[in-house]
Structure formats: C-alpha cells, structure tokens
KESE-61045 format. One line per 4 residues: for each residue y, x, z of C-alpha. Coordinates in nm, 4 decimals, always signed. Last residue first. Layout:
Y,X,Z; ...
END
This chain:
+10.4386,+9.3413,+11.4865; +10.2416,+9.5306,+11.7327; +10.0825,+9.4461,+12.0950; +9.7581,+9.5950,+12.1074
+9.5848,+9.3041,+12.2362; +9.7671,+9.0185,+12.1366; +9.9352,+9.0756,+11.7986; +9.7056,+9.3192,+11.6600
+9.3740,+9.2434,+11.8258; +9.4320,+8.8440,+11.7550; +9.5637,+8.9703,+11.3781; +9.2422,+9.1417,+11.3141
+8.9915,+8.8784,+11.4783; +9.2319,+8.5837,+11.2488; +9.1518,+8.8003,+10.9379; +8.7880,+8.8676,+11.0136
+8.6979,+8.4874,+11.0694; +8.8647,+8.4022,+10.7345; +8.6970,+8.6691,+10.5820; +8.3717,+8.6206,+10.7101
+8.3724,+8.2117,+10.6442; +8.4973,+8.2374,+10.2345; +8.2415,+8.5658,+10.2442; +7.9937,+8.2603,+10.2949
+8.1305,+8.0121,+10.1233; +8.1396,+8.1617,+9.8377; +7.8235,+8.3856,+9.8248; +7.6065,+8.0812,+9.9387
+7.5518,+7.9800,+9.6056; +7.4731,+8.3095,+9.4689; +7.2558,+8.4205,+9.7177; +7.1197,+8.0887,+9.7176
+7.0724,+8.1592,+9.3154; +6.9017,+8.4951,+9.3641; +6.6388,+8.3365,+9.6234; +6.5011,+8.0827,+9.3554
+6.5054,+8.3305,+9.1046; +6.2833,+8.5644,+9.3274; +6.0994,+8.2437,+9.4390; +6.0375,+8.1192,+9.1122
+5.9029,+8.4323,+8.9182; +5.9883,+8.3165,+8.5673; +5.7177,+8.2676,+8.2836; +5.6806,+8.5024,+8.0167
+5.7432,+8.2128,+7.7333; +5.9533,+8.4899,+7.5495; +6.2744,+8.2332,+7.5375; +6.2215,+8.2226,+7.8848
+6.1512,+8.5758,+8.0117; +6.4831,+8.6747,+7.7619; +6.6965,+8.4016,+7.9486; +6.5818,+8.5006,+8.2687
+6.6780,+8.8867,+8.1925; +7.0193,+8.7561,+8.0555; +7.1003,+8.5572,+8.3600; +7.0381,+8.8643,+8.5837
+7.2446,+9.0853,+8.3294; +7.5592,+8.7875,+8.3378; +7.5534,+8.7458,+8.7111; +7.5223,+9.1026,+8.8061
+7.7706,+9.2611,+8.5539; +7.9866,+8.9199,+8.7528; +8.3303,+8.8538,+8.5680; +8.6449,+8.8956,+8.6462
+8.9033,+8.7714,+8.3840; +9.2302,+8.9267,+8.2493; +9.1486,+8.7787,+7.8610; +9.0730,+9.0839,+7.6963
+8.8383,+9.1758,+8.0156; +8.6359,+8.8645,+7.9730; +8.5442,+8.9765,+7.6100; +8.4413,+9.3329,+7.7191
+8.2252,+9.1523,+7.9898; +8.0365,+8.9059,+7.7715; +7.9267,+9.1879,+7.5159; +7.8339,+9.4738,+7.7571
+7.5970,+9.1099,+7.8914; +7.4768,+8.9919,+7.5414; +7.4111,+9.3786,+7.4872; +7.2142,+9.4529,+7.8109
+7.0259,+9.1329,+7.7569; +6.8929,+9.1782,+7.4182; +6.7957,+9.5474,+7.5061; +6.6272,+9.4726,+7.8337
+6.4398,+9.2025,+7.6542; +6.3276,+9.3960,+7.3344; +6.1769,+9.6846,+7.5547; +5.9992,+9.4367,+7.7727
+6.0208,+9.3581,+8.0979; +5.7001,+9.2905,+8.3047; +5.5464,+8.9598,+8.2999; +5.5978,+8.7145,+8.5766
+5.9913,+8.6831,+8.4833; +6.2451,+8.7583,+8.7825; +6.0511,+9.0191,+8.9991; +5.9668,+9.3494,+8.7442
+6.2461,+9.4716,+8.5969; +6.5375,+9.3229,+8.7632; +6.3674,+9.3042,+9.0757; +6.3104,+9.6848,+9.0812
+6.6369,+9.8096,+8.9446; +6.8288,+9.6337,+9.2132; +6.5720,+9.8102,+9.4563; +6.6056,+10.1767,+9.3258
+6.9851,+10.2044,+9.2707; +7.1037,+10.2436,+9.5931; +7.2245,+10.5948,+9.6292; +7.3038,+10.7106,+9.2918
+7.4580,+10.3718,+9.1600; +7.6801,+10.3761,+9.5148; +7.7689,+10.7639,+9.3648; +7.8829,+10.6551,+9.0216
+8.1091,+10.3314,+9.1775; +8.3026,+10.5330,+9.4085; +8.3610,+10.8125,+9.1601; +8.4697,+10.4928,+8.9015
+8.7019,+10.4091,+9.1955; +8.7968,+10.7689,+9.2584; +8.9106,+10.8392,+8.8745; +9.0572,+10.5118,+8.8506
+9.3290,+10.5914,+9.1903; +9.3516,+10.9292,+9.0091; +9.5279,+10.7959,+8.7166; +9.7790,+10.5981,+8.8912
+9.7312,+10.2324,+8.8512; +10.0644,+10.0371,+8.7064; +10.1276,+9.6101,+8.7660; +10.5275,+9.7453,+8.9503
+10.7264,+9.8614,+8.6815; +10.4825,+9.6726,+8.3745; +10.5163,+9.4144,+8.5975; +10.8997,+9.4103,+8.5499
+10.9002,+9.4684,+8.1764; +10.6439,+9.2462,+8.0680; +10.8289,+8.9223,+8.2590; +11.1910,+8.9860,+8.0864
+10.9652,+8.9504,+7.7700; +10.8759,+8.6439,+7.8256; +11.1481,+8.5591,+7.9909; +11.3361,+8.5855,+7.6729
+11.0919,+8.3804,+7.4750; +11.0510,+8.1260,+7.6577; +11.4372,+8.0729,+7.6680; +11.4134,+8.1667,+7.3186
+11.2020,+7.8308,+7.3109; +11.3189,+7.5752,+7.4634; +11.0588,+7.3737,+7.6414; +11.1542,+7.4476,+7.9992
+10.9460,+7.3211,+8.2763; +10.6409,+7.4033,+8.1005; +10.4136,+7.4273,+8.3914; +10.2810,+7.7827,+8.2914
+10.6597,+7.8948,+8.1656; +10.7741,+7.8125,+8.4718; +10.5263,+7.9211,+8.6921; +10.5380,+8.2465,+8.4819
+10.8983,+8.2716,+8.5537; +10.8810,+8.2502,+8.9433; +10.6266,+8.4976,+8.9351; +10.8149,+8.7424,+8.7324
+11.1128,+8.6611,+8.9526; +10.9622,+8.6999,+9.2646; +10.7193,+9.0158,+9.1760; +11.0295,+9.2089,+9.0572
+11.2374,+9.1133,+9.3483; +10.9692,+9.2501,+9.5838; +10.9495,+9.5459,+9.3875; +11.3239,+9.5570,+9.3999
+11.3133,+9.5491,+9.7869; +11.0339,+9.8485,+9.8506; +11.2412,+10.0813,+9.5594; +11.5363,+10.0357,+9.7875
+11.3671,+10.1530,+10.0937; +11.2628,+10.4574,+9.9056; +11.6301,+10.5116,+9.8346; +11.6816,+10.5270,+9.4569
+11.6806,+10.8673,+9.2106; +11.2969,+10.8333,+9.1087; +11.3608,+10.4695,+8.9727; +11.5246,+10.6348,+8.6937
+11.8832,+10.6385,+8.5116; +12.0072,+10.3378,+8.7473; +12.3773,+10.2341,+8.6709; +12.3126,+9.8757,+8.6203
+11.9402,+9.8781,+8.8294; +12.1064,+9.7395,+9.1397; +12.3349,+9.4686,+9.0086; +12.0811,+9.3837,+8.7480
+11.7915,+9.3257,+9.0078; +12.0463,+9.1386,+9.2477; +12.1294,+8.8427,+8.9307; +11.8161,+8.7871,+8.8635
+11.7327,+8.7121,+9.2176; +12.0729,+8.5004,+9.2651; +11.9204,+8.3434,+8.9050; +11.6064,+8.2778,+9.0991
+11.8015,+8.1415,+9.3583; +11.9809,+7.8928,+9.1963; +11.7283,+7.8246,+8.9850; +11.4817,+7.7334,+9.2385
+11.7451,+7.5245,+9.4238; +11.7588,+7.3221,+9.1193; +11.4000,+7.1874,+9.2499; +11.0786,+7.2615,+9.1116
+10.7632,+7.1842,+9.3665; +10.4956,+7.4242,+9.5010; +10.2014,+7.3136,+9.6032; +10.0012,+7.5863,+9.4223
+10.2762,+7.8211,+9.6288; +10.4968,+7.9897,+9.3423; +10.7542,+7.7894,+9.4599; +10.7397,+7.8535,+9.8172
+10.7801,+8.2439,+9.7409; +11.1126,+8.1705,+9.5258; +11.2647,+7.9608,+9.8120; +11.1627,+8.2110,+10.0791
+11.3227,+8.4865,+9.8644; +11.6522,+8.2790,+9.7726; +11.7095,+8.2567,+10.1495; +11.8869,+8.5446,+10.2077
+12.1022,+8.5246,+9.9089; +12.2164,+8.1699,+10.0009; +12.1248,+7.9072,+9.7511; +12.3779,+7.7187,+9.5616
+12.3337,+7.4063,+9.3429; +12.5737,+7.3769,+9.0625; +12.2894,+7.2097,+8.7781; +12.0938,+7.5025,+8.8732
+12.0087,+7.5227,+8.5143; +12.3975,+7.6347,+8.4250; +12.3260,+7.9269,+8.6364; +12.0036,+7.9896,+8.5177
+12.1338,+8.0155,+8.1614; +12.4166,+8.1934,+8.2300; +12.1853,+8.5015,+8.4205; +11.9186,+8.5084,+8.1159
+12.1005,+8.7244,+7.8947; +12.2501,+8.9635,+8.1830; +11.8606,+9.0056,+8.3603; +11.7417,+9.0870,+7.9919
+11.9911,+9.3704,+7.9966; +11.9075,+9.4750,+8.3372; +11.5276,+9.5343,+8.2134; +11.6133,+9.7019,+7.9023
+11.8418,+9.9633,+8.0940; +11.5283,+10.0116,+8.3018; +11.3091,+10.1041,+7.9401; +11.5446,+10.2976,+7.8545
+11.5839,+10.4621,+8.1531; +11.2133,+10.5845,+8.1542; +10.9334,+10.4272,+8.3957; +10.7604,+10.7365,+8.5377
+10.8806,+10.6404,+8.8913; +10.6216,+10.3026,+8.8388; +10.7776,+10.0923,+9.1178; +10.6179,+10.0277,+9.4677
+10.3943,+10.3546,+9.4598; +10.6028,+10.5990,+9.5861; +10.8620,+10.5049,+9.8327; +10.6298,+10.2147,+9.9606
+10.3368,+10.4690,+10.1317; +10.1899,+10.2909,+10.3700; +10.2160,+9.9147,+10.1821; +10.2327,+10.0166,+9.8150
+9.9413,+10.2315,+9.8911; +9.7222,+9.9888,+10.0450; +9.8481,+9.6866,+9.7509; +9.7577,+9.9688,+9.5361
+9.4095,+9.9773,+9.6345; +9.3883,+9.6275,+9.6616; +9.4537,+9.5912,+9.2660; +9.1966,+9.8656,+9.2273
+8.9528,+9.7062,+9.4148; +8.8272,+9.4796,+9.1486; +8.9242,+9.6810,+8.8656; +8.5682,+9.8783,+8.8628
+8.4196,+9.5494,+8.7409; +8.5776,+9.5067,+8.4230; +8.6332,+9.8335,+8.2067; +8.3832,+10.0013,+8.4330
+8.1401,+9.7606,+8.3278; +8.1878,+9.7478,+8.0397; +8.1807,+10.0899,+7.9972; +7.8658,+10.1004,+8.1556
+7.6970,+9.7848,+7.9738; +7.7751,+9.9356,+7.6918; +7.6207,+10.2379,+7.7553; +7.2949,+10.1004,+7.8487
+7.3227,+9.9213,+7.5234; +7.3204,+10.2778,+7.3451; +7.0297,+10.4227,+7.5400; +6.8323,+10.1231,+7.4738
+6.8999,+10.1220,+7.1211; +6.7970,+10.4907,+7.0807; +6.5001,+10.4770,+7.2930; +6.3990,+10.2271,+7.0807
+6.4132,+10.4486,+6.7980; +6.2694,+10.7353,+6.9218; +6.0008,+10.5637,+7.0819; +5.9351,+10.4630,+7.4187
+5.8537,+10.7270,+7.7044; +5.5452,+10.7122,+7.9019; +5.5255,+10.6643,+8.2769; +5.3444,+10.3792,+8.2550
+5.3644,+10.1836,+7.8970; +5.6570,+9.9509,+7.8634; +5.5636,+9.6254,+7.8127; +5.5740,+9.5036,+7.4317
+5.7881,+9.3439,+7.2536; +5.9545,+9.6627,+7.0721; +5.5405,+9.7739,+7.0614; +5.5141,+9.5238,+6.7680
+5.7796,+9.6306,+6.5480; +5.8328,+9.3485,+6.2771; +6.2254,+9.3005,+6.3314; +6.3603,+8.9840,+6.1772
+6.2107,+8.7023,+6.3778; +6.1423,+8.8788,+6.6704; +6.4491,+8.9939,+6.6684; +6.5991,+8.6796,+6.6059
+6.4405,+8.5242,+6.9202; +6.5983,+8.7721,+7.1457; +6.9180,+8.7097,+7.0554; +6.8786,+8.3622,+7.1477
+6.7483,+8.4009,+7.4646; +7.0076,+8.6590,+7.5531; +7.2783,+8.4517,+7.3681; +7.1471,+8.1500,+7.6309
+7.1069,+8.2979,+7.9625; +7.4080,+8.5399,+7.9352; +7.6570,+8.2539,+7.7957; +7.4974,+8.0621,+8.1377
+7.5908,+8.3487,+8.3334; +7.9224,+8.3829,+8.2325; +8.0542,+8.0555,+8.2454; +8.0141,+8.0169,+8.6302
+8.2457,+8.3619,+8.6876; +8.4642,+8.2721,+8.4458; +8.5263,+7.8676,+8.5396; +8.5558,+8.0223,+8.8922
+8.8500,+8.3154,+8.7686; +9.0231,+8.0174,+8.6283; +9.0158,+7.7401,+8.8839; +9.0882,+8.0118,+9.1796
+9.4280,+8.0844,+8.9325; +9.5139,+7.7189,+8.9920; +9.4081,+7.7211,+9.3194; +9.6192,+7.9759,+9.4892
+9.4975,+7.9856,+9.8160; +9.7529,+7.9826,+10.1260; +9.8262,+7.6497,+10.0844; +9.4028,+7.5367,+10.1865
+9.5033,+7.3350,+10.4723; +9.8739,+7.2875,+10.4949; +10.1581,+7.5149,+10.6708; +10.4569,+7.4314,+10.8716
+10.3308,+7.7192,+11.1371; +10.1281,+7.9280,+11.0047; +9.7441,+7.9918,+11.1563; +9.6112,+7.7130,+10.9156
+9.7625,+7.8553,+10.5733; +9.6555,+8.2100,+10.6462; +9.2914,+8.1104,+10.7479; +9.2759,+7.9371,+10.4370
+9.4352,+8.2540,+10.2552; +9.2371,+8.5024,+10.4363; +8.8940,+8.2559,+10.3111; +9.0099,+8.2680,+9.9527
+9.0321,+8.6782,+9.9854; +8.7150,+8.6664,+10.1170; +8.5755,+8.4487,+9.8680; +8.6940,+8.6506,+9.5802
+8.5678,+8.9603,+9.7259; +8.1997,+8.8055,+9.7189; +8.2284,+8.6685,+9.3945; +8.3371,+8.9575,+9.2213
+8.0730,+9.1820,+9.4000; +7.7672,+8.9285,+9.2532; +7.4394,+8.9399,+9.4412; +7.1350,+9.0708,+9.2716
+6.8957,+9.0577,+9.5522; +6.7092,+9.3506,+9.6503; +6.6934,+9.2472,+10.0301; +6.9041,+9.5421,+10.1112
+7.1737,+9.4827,+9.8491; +7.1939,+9.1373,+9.9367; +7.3515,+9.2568,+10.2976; +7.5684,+9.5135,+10.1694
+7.7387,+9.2817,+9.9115; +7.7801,+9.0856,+10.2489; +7.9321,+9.3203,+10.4688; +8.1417,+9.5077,+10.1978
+8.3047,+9.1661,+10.0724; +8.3707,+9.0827,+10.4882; +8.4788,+9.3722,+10.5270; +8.7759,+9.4292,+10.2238
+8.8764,+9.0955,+10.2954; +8.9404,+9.1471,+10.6671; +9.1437,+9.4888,+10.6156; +9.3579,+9.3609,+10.3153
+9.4160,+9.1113,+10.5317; +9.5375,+9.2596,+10.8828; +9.7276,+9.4990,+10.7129; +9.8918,+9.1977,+10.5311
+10.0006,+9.0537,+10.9035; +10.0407,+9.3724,+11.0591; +10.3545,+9.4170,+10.7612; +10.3291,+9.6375,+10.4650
+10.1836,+9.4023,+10.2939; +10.4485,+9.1514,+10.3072; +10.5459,+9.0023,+9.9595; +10.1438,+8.9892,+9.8863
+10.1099,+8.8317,+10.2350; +10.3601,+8.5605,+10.1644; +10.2380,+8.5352,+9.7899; +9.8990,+8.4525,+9.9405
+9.6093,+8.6446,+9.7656; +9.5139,+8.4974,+9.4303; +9.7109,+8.6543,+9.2018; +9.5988,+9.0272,+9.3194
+9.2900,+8.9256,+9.1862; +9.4613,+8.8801,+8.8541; +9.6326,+9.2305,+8.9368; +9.3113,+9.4239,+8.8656
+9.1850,+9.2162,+8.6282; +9.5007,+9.3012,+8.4229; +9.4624,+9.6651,+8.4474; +9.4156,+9.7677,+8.1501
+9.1080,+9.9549,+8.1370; +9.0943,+10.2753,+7.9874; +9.0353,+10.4857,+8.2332; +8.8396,+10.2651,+8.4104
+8.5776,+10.2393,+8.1157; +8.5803,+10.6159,+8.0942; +8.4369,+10.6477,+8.4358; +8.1820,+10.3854,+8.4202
+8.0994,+10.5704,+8.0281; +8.0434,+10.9093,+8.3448; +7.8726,+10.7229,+8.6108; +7.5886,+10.5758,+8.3660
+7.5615,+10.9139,+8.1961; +7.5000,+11.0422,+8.5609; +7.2921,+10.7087,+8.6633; +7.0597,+10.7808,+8.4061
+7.0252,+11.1549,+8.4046; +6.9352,+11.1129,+8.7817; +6.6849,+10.8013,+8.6822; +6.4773,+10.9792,+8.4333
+6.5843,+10.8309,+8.0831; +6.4048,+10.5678,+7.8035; +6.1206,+10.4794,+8.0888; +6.1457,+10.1231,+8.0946
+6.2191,+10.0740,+8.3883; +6.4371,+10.3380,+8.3915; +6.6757,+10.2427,+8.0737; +6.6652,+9.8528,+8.1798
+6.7909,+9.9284,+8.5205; +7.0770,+10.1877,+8.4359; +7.3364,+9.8636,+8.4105; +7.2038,+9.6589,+8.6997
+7.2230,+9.9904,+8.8900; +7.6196,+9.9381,+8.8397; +7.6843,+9.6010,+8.9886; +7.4680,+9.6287,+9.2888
+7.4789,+9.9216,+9.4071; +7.7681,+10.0160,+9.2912; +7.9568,+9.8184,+9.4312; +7.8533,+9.9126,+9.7314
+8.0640,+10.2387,+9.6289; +8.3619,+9.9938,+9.5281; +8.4160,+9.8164,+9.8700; +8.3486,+10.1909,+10.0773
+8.6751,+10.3103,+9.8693; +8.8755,+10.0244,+9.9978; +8.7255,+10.1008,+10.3678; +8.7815,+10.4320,+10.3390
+9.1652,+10.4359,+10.1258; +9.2380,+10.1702,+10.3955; +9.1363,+10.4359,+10.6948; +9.2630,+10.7480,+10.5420
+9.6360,+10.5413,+10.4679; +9.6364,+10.4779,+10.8256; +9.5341,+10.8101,+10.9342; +9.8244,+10.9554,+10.7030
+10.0926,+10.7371,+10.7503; +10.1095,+10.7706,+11.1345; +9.9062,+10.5984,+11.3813; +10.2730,+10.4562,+11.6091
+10.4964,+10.5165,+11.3409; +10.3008,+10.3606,+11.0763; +10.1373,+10.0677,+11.2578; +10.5423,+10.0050,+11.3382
+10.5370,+10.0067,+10.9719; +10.2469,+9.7785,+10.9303
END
C-alpha cells in the first residue's frame, strides 16, 4: 500500500477504506440494529423516529464502553501474514474484498426482509481471503491462511446463541404467564394504540438493553478493520497507543529483561538470524504451526529488539514513525507467539506463565486501542442504517415468523434473553449475532405460546443463515484474488 500511498495519496486512500468500512457498519444497521427497535414499534410503545434515536444514542454508549476485545478477536482470524502486512497491496487488497463481499450480502437479505446475521457474513469473508490467501502463495496449504482454532470459537458462539435465545425466551415466557396475571401483557397489540404504562415501561427498558448490547457487541465488528485501515495509511499514528505513559513502556522493557534468559536457555543453543525471526514467529502462529527451538530463538531475538529499542524511550510520541510501524509488528509477534504458547501449554511452569502473561497485556494494550472518535462514527454508522432500513426487518420480526401477531410479553421475553446473551458474549471476547439470538427468541416465544410458526419465513431465515458462510466464504475469496489481479497485473503496484 505505500506505493498506493504515493501514487493516490494518503488522504483519498484513507477516504475510500474509511467509506467502504463505514458503509459495513451502516448496513449493519439495518439489520442488526432495527432488530432492537422492532418490538417497541410493533407494538406501538414509541413512534419509530423517537425509537431509532434512543436506539442510536444506548448504541452509542455501548461502543463507548466496549472493550474492545471483539474487535481484535476478529482481527485473530485474518492471516497473520496479511495482519503483519497491511500496509502492503496485498492487505489493501483484503481489507477491501472482505469489507464487499460482507456489505454485498448483508445488503442483499436486507432487501428481502430476511434477518441475516452481520457477524456471520464478515466472518466468512474474512475466512474466504484467508483460503484464497493460502492457495495463491507459493509453499502454502489449502485452508493455512484461516485460523481454525479461533474459527472453532467464534462458530461454537455464533451457533450457541440462537439456540440459548430459543429456549430462555420460551422459558421466560412461560413464567410470566405463570406469575404475572395481566391479561392484555399476552395479548396482540391493539392498532395504532399505545400499551400501558407499565408495559410500556418494560418494553422501553428491554429495548434498551438490547441497544447497548448491541453496541457493546456488534458495533466492534468493524472496528478492528478500522484500525487495521488506519494502521496501514496512516502507521505513524495509529500503530502504537502515543498516549501510553513511560511507566507503563519502562514496564514493558522490564518484562522483556526477565523473560530474555529464559528464552535463551529454551532455545536449547539454537540461533535464528534477526531477519528471519519474523517469518519464524508468523509460521508459528499459523493453525499448522509447529514448536521448534528455533521459535525461541527468535522469539527471544524479538524480545530481545523490543527492549533494545524501548530502553531509553520516555513515550512512543518521540520515535520515528517508521519505528513505531516495526515495534507494532514486534508487539503482535511476540504477544502472539506467547499466547500460542501459553494456549498449547508448551510450558507448564508457572511464573513463566505468569510473566508472559503479563508481558502479553502490556503490548496489546500498546497496539489492541480504538480512538474515541473511531466508536463515535461506528455507532453514527450504525444509528443512521437503523434510520434508513428499519421498516422491513421490523416487519418480519413482528408479524412473519409466528402466525399470530407478537405479543407484548413475547417481544419483552425475547429482547431481554437476547440484551442478556450478548452482554455475556462480550465478557468473554465473542461475536455474536443481535439477529440470530432476537430471531431465535421471537420463535421461541411463538412456540412456547402455541402461536404457530410461519414455515416459509423461518424456513427462508435459516438458508439465509446456512448459506451465509459459504456464501460470503465464495465473495470474499473471489473479491480478494479480482483486487490483487487489478493490482499486480493491471495497474502494476506492489
């Protein structure tokens, strides 16, 4: 990308990935985020504009204070080559193809009203750019370029989320009717006529949840990519966290100095050459990746370069932009590297685990950082994709998965199961579908109510979600290996 650079310039380029990134999010929105106001309009609790603005806002506070860890686990599973490389045509040519292909088919469901899942959509495209990856690389296996372990985990999420949906929806909803004697809380919504006070009141409050949830979870999704853009046009001021105090750095190189003797004499004497202790690292943390004492050796020549460099650093600030770029990639090599280790067990003594442990939270927390106004234009995104393309998710939530229309008790039981599910995904670092677990929840809800399900809205939902996979798997893949054919043979950059 940095002959991209000089020949577009920073600024157009950076416009362009900002767009497209941006673009990802505000479809988003449609989907994702009009599941959240769809309960509250349907059934007539708020007018849709005043719905989708309080929607926007608690969508807006649940970025803020989000940590970021679903953010950079979908970082995880892009190839560490590409990851390493962003700024190159090659990771220009990714972030590029993922970002389209998600946008193309969330876009898609969206206009046949079907409750399609973002998550899943971006995480096939960025598991078809690492297939297509693998096979276009010389020396490279089918499927390398994915990293299935962390695959494994955000797909046992995704599927487990529905089905805990389906069932504490059901479930939930079935105590209320056992403890709550309000006939009109199980009733259909009367047209165009308001609910009570007090149902109003719970409705209002789960819509909220589901928001913030929301926000909290969903509205990382691009975030990681965003800064994977930024760190890749702009690398002198958004590889390392400037903010980061010299304490702080001093404690990094300090925990570099512990661990150096210890990596040496694990190395067993083996020598790696400082410009090949990168391509060792990065072929370790491959899925296929196997430990050698070569991985020592150059993980401790690693170690060894990030407290040679930092030792009389007061602040990332005062280093060469360039610089900054290289100790990033350090940063991510070693913490990587370590967490492989640790994952794996490779070494059962404990203050070793200990040590890089905490070795690991410093560097990501230099280089896993969102700036504030990076959440502040995602959860924008988000609130104006609600405002524009609310009506038809809304629609067959309400009205086209059970026969009978919703009721006030099953929009509330499911909005709370799903705020619920989220929140507890997000403690844990794990996507999850809004659109999954809501959809599930309405089903359960028409189930356990013995309203009867529409089967060929349900039945059209699930091939969505089936073919959601594989299909973004296909457009990505497709759209990487179009955007590097343009690059490398058309237009002639490297």
């Amino acid at each position: 990308m940095h002959l991209l650079a000089q020949t577009a310039g920073p600024p157009l380029l950076l416009m362009l990935a900002l767009g497209l990134a941006f673009g990802f999010e505000c479809i988003n929105g449609f989907h994702d985020t009009a599941n959240a106001v769809a309960t509250v309009i349907y059934t007539h609790t708020l007018r849709p504009w005043i719905a989708v603005v309080w929607s926007g806002l608690w969508n807006l506070i649940g970025v803020l204070t989000s940590s970021g860890a679903v953010a950079f686990g979908i970082v995880a599973l892009l190839p560490v080559e590409l990851v390493l490389n962003v700024g190159s045509a090659a990771g220009f040519a990714m972030v590029f193809a993922l970002l389209l292909a998600a946008m193309i088919w969330n876009f898609g469901t969206w206009f046949l009203g079907l409750p399609a899942s973002s998550s899943h959509s971006l995480i096939g495209s960025i598991m078809g750019v690492g297939v297509a990856n693998a096979l276009m690389s010389a020396g490279h296996h089918f499927g390398e370029g994915v990293n299935w372990g962390k695959a494994q985990e955000v797909g046992m999420s995704l599927l487990l989320s529905p089905l805990i949906g389906f069932v504490g929806s059901a479930i939930l909803l079935l105590l209320l009717k056992l403890l709550v004697r309000k006939k009109e809380l199980f009733e259909a919504p009367s047209k165009d006529e308001p609910p009570p006070w007090y149902i109003r009141t719970v409705l209002f409050l789960t819509c909220t949840g589901v928001s913030f949830a929301h926000g909290s979870n969903d509205g990382q999704k691009g975030m990681g990519l965003i800064m994977l853009i930024l760190v890749g046009v702009v690398p002198g001021t958004y590889a390392l966290k400037l903010g980061t105090d010299s304490k702080s750095i001093q404690q990094i190189v300090a925990s570099a100095n512990a661990l150096q003797s210890t990596l040496q004499e694990r190395s067993h004497g083996a020598t790696v050459a400082p410009e090949r202790s990168a391509a060792v690292l990065s072929s370790y943390m491959k899925n296929d990746g196997t430990l050698s004492d070569e991985v020592f050796a150059a993980l401790g020549q690693k170690n060894k370069d990030i407290a040679t460099q930092l030792q009389a650093a007061q602040s990332f600030a005062k280093l060469l932009p360039e610089e900054r770029g290289f100790l990033r990639s350090d940063f991510y090599l070693v913490a990587g590297t370590m967490a492989k280790l640790t994952k794996n067990k490779v070494v059962r003594d404990g203050s070793f685990t200990s040590a890089t442990s905490s070795y690991r939270k410093s560097l990501d927390a230099a280089t896993k950082f969102i700036p504030g106004w990076v959440k502040v234009a995602v959860a924008c995104a988000l609130g104006f994709g609600t405002m524009v393309g609310w009506r038809r998710i809304v629609v067959t939530v309400g009205e086209k998965i059970g026969k009978s229309h919703l009721t006030y008790a099953q929009g509330a039981s499911a909005e709370f199961v799903a705020a619920c599910t989220i929140q507890l995904a997000d403690m844990y670092g794990l996507p999850v579908s809004t659109t999954h677990v809501l959809s599930s929840g309405i089903a359960g809800t028409m189930a356990a109510n013995h309203s009867g399900l529409q089967k060929a809205t349900l039945r059209n939902i699930l091939l969505a979600w089936v073919l959601t996979l594989p299909a973004c798997m296909f457009l990505g893949g497709g759209l990487f290996a179009f955007g590097l054919f343009i690059i490398f043979r058309v237009l002639g950059w490297r």
